[in-house]
N, C-alpha and C positions, 0 to 999 in steps of 0.2 A: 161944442157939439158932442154927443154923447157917442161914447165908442159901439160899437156892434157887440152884440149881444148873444151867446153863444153858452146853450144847454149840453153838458158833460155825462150822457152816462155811464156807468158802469157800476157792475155788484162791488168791485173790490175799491176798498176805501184811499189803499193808498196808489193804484193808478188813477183814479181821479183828482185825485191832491197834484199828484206830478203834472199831468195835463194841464188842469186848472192853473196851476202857476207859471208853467210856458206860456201860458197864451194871456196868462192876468199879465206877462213880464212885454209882452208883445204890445199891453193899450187896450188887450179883450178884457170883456167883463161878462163873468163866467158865473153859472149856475149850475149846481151839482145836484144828480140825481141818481138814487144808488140800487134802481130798477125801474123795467120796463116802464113800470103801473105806477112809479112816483113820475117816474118821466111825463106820464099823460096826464095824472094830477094837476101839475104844474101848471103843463097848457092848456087843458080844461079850464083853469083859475082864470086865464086869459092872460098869464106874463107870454110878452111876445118876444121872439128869439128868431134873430138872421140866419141861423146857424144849427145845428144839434148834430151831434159829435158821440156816437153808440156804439159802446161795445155788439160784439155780434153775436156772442154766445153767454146767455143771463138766464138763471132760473124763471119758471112763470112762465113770464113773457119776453122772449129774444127780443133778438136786433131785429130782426126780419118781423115780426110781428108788429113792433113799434112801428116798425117803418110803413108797415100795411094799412095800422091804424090810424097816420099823422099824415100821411100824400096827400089824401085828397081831401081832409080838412086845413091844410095847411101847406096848398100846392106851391108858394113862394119862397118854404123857409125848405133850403138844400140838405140833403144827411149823408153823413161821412159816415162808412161804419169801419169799424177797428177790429181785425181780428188776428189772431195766431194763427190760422189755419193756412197754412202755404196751399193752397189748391185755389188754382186759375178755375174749377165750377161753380166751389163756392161765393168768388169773387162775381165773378158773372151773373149767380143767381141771385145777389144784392143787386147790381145794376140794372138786373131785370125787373127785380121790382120795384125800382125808384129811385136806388140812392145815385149820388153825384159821382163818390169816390169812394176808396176804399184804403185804408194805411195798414199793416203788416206790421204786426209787435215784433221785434222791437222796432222804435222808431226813431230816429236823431227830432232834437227839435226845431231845426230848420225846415225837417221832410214837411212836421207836422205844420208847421206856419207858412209854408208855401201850398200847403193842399187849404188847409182850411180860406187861403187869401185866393187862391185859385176861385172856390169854392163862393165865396162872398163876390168876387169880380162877376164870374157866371149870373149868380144872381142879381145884381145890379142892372146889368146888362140889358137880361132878360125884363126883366120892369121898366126900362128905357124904350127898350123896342117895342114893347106892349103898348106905350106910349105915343112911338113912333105909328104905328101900324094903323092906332088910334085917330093920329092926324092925316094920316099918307090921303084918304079919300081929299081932304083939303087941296092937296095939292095940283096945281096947274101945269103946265108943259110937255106937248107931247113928245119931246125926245127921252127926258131924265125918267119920263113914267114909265117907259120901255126898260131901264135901267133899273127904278126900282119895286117894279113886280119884280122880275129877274131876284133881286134882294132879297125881295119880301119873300119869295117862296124859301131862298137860300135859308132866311133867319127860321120860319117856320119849320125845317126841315131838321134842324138843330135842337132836338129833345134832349133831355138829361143824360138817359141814356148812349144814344150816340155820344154827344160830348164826353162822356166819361173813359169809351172807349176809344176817342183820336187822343186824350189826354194821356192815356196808356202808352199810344205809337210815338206819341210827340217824344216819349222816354227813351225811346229808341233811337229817332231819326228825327236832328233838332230840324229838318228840313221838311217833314211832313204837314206841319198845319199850314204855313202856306200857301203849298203847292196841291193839297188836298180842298181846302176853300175856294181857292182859283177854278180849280177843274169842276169842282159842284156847282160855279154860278157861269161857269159856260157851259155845262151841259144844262143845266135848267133851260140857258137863255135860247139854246137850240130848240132843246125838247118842247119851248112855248113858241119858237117859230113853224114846228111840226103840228103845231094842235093838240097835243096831249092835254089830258084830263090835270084838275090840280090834284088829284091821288095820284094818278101813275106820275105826276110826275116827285109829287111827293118821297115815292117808292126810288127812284131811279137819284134823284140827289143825295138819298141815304147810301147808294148802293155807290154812289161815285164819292163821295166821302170817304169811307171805309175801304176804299179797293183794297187799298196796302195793308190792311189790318193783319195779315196774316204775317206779317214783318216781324209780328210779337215773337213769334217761333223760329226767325232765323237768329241763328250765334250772331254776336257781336261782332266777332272778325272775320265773317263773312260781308254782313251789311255793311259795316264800314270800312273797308279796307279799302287803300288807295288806291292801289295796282287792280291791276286785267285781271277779271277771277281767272281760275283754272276753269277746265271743264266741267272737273267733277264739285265746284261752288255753285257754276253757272244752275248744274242742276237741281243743286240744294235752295239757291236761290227760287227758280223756278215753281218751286214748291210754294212759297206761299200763298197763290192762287188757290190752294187745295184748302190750306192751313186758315185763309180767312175763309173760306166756304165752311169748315170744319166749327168755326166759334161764332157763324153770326147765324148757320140754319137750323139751332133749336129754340132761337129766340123768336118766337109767333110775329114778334115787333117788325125783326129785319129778316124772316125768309126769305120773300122777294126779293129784298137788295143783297141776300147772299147770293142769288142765280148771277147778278150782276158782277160781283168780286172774284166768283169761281171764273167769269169770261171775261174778263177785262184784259186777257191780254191773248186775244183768238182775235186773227184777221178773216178778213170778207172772203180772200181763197182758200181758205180750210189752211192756211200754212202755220200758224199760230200756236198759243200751250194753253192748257196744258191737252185739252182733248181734240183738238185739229178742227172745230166745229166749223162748218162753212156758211157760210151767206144768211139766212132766214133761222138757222141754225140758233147764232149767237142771240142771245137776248136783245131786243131793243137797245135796251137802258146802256149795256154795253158797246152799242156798236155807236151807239153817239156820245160816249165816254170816250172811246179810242180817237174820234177827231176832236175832245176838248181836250186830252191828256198831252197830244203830239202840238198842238197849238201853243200847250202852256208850256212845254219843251222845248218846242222851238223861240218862244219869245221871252224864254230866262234864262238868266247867266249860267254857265257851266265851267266849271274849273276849264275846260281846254277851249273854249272859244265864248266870246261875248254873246247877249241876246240878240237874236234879229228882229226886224219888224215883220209887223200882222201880213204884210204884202206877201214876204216872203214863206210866211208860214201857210199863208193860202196856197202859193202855187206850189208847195210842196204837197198839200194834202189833195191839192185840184191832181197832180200829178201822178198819186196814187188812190186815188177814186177807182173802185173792182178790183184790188189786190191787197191792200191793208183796210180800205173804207167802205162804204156799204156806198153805191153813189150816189142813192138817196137822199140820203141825207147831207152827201157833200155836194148838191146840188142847192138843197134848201142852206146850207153853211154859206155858199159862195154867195147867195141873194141876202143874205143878210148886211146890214150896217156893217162896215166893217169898225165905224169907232168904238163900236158896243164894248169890246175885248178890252181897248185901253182902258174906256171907262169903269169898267167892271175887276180890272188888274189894280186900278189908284183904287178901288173904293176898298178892297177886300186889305189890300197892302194897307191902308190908310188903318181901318179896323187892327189889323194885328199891332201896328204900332204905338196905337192907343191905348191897347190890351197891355202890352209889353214896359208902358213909359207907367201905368199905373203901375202894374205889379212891382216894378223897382223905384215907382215911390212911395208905396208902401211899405218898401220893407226897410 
């Protein structure tokens, strides 16, 4: 079986030889191109590549040019772009416009063969579900179908972008892609018990995704530390509702699901942060995020006490229905299946394990 295939650019001849030989030492089989406009030669010719790996700053024609050029005639093959510019806009404004990920000169080369392997899993993936998505009308049974629209929206919801940006948090908080997955396909599964559109709800699973994006911006020994913040943490903490509102509302992509990140932690009584918004106030998308968020909370383990069951996480949210909950919505929450939760906890859980058993057998 032939290894993955994987185009190197860059103008300097001996960062491409170095690359080239990590990843030729990894099992890749590597193609070098020593600018933009040989890089598009190449693929014009019609050599196909799972991969392209682009410096970001090239005379002519950049990274960002290439990358403008190659998206949408080569919407399957991911781009990593590489650059020395420590600036979190310039990184952003890669991911805005297509690319997967982004590496930081200098780089170890395990950094690089875990992004590029990240990178190639992403895209497998995505050509599986295309696949799947392809069969799903085939499918029969009207319980599992309830399960997987719910899915189906979750996977659709899952653009490059977003993923590039949970793959960032995941760096932070090895605890985030689960519990961030989890809370997208119970707020979907809500949001499609409420009747919403497949756009808004499209909008509000990106927005329940990314709550915690703003996490990028808290210290380290804030986020992670084991003990009772202080006060004065609690409040720095607090902040990152501001902080992921600050990095996802100049992207045209996720405005809307910024409105949702900036409120995602504002209760039904105005009691809430960071702006005390009350009832009709908070955004939709947010106020049936805070009953998927408290659901996925209450039914996962936590260093000081075990998971509870669905039962119990209902009567807690039934219990604060008009003071933390909109009760709208925890009206249409309680009429729902209740198996839905377990099933949609095994399937998402099931997925990361999959993700997880590949990437360490590959490497």
């Amino acid at each position: 079986m032939p290894s993955e295939r994987i185009l190197v650019v860059d103008d300097e001849e001996t960062i491409r030889e170095i690359v080239s030989s990590m990843l030729t030492s990894a099992n890749f089989n590597c193609r070098q191109a020593g600018s933009g406009m040989e890089a598009l030669a190449l693929l014009d010719s019609g050599e196909q590549f799972e991969l392209m790996l682009s410096d970001l700053m090239m005379a002519n024609l950049d990274g960002i040019g290439l990358l403008e050029k190659t998206k949408e005639r080569f919407p399957d093959m991911p781009v990593v772009m590489v650059t020395a510019v420590h600036d979190i806009s310039v990184a952003l404004g890669a991911l805005r416009n297509g690319a997967y990920d982004y590496l930081l000169k200098p780089f170890e080369r395990e950094q690089l063969l875990a992004t590029v392997r990240r990178a190639l899993e992403n895209r497998r993936l995505k050509l599986e579900n295309r696949k799947y998505q392809t069969e799903l009308e085939q499918l029969v049974d009207a319980r599992t179908e309830q399960l997987r629209k719910a899915m189906g929206n979750l996977e659709r919801s899952y653009d490059i972008t977003l993923e590039a940006l949970g793959d960032a948090l995941d760096l932070k908080d090895a605890e985030t892609e689960g519990h961030s997955k989890r809370v997208t396909a119970f707020t979907i599964a809500i949001a499609r018990a409420l009747g919403l559109s497949a756009d808004e709800i499209r909008v509000i699973a990106r927005g329940a995704f990314l709550h915690d994006i703003g996490k990028m911006a808290i210290p380290d020994n804030i986020l992670r530390k084991p003990d009772k913040l202080t006060p004065e943490e609690v409040a720095i903490m607090r902040e990152h509702c501001f902080h992921g509102y600050q990095i996802l509302k100049k992207i045209p992509f996720l405005a809307e699901a910024a409105e949702i990140v900036y409120s995602h932690q504002e209760r039904f009584d105005g009691t809430g942060y960071p702006r005390g918004l009350k009832g009709e106030q908070i955004p939709l998308g947010a106020r049936m995020f805070s009953v998927a968020d408290t659901l996925d909370a209450i039914t996962s383990n936590r260093p000081y006490r075990p998971a509870q069951t669905v039962d119990a996480a209902r009567e807690e949210i039934e219990r604060w229905s008009g003071r933390q909950f909109d009760p709208e919505i925890v009206t249409t929450f309680m009429s729902m299946d209740k198996n839905i939760w377990t099933d949609l906890r095994k399937e998402i859980n099931a997925q990361i394990h999959r993700f997880a058993y590949s990437v360490k057998s590959s490497s």
